[in-house]
C-alpha positions as CSV (number, residue, x, y, z in Angstrom):
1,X,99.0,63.2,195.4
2,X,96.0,65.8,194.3
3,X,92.7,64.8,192.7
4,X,93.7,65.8,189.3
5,X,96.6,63.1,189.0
6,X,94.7,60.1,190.1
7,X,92.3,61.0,187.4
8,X,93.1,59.8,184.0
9,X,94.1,62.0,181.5
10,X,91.4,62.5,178.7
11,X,93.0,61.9,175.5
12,X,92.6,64.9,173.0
13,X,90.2,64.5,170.0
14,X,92.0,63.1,166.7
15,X,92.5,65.5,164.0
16,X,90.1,63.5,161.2
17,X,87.1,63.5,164.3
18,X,88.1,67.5,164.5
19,X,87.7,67.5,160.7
20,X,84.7,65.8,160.7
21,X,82.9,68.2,163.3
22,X,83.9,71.5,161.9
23,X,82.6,70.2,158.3
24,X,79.2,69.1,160.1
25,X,79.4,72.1,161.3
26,X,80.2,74.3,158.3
27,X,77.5,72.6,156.2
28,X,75.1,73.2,159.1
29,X,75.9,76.6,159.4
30,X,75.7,77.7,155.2
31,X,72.5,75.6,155.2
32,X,70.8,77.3,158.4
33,X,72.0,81.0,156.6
34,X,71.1,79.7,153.0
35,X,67.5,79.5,153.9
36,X,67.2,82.1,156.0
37,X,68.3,84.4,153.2
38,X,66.6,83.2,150.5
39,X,63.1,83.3,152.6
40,X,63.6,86.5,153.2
41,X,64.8,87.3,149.4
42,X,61.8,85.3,148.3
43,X,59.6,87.7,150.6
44,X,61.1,90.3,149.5
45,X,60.7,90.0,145.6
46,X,57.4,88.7,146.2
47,X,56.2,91.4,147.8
48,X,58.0,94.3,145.2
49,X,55.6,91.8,142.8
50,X,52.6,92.5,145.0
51,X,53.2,96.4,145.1
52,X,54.1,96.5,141.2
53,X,51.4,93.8,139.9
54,X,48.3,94.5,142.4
55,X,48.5,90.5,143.4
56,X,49.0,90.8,147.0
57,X,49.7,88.4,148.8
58,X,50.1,85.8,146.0
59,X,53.2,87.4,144.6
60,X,54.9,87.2,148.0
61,X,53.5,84.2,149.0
62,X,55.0,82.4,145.7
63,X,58.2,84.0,146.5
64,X,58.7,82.8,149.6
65,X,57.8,79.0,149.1
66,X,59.5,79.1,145.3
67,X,62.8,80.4,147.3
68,X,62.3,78.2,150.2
69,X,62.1,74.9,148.0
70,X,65.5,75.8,146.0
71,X,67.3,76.2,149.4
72,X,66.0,72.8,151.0
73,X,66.5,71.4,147.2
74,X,69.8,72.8,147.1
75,X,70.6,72.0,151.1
76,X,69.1,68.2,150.3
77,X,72.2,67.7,147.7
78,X,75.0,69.4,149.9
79,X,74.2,66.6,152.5
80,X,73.8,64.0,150.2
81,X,77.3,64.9,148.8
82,X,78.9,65.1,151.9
83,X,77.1,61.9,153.2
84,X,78.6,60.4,149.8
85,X,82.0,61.9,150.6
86,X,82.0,60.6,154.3
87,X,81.3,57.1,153.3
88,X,84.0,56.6,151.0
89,X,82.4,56.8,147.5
90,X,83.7,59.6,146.2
């Protein structure tokens, strides 16, 4: 008798827990890009502002934390859906 058969066999995962981690990590994954790329959008308008208006670095700085907020706003009510959604309510 080897090792390998006196060990017990590890059941596989269930499909709804390999449901549950791929949406975790779907959401985490779209909110990590989300605010990546609207920082650097904000930045980027901001500073087009800056070069157009004269106002550096208010223009950018503005951009960056207007765009910011909107993608943690917008990343607060994903989770709170999906938090909704995993506990039954919806």
């Amino acid at each position: 008798m080897s090792s390998n058969e006196s060990e017990p066999k590890k059941k596989p995962p269930k499909r709804s827990d390999q449901n549950l981690m791929m949406a975790f990590l779907g959401v985490g994954l779209s909110i990590s890009v989300e605010i990546a790329v609207s920082t650097t959008v904000g930045w980027w308008i901001g500073n087009w502002v800056d070069q157009k208006m004269g106002w550096a670095p208010y223009g950018m700085f503005c951009g960056v934390v207007l765009f910011l907020t909107v993608s943690i706003v917008h990343a607060i009510i994903v989770l709170n859906h999906l938090n909704k959604r995993m506990n039954g309510s919806e």
